[in-house]
C-alpha positions in Angstrom: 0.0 0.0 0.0 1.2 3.9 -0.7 0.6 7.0 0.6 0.5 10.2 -1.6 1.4 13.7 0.2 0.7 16.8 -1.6 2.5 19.9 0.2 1.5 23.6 -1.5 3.5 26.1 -1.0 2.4 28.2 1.7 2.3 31.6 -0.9 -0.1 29.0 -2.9 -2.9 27.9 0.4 -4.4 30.8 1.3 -5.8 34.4 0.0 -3.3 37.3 -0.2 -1.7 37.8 3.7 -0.2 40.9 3.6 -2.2 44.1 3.0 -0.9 47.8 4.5 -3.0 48.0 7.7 -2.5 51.8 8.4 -0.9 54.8 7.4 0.0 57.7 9.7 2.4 60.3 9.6 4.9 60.9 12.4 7.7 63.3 12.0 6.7 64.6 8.7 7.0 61.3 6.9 4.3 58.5 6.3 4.6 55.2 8.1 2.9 52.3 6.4 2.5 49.1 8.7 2.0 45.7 6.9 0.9 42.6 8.5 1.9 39.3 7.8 1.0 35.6 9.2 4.7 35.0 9.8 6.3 34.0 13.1 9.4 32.3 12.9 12.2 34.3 12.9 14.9 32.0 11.4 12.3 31.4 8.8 11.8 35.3 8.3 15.1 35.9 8.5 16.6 33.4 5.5 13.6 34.4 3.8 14.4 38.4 3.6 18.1 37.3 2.6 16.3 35.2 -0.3 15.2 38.4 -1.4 18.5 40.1 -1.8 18.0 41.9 1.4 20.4 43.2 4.4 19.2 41.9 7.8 20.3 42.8 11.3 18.7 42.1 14.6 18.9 44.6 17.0 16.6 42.1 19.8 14.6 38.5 19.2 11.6 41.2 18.5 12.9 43.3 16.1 14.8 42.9 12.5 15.6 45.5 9.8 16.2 44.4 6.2 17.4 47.0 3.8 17.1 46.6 0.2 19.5 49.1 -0.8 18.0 52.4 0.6 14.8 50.8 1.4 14.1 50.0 4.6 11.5 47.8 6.5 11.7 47.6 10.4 10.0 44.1 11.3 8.6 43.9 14.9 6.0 41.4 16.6 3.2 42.0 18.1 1.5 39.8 21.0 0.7 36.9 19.1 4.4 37.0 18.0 3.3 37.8 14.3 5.3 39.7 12.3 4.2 42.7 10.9 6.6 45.0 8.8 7.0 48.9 9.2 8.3 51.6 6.0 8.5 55.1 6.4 8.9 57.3 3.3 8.2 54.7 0.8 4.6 54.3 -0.8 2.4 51.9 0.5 2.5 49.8 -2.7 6.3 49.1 -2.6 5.9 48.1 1.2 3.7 45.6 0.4 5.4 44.7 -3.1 8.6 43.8 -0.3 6.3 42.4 1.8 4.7 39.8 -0.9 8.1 38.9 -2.1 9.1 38.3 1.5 5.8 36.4 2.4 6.7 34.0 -0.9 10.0 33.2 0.3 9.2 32.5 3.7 6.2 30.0 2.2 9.2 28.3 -0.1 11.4 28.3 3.5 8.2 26.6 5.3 7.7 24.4 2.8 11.1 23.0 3.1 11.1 22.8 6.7 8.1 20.9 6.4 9.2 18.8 3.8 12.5 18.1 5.4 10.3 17.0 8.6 8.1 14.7 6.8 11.3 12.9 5.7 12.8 12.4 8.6 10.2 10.8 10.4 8.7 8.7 8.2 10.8 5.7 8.7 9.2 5.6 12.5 5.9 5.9 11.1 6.4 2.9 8.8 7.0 4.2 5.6 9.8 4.5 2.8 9.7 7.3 0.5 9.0 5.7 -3.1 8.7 8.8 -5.3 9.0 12.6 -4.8 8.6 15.2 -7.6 7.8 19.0 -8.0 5.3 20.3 -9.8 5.1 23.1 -12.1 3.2 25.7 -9.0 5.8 24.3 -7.6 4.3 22.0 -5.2 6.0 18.8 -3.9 4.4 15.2 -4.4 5.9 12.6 -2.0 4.9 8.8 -2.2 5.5 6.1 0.6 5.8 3.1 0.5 3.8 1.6 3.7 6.1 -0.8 5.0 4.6 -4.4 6.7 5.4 -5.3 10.1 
């Protein structure tokens, strides 16, 4: 008997997941806060440097990517979400940096996941038979259930 898995890539699952929230101006210049559903911070991390940018950490709560001169400030909030802060850049390139963030971080996801899934399958009882990628980019694994 076999087992198919199907893993989308977490960019692919859901709707859109970063929008600007709000826009406010402080100290003459507009600040534009964009949410994500990110948490990890290693994930979050790899996945800004997947998008060419600059990252330093100033706490466990806080990260700064620069992309050239543009800057987002990344903070969490209570829930330990990310969200991602510009200020004097238009709302449509923050979340332009922000989508191309949130689509690396699904890719970095997806390969944790993946990488998982491998590893413990041998104590669940199966073999991995097959694994491709499709063209959206998701990942078809096939086991092999093995008898006891």
């Amino acid at each position: 008997m076999s087992v198919s898995l199907l893993l989308v890539p977490l960019a692919l699952a859901g709707v859109a997941a970063v929008q600007a929230r709000a826009e406010r101006r402080q100290d003459g210049m507009t600040v534009v806060r964009v949410g994500t559903r990110m948490r990890d911070v290693t994930l979050l991390a790899d996945a800004l440097r997947d998008t060419g940018a600059t990252v330093t950490s100033s706490s466990g709560s806080a990260l700064t990517a620069a992309w050239g001169e543009q800057l987002l400030a990344f903070s969490r909030d209570a829930e330990g979400i990310w969200s991602a802060h510009a200020s004097g850049m238009p709302a449509e390139r923050a979340i332009e940096l922000v989508t191309a963030v949130d689509a690396a971080y699904g890719r970095r996801v997806q390969q944790a996941v993946l990488e998982r899934i491998r590893d413990r399958a041998p104590t669940a009882g199966l073999r991995l038979e097959s694994e491709s990628v499709q063209d959206d980019a998701s990942v078809r694994l096939v086991f092999e259930v093995e008898r006891a």
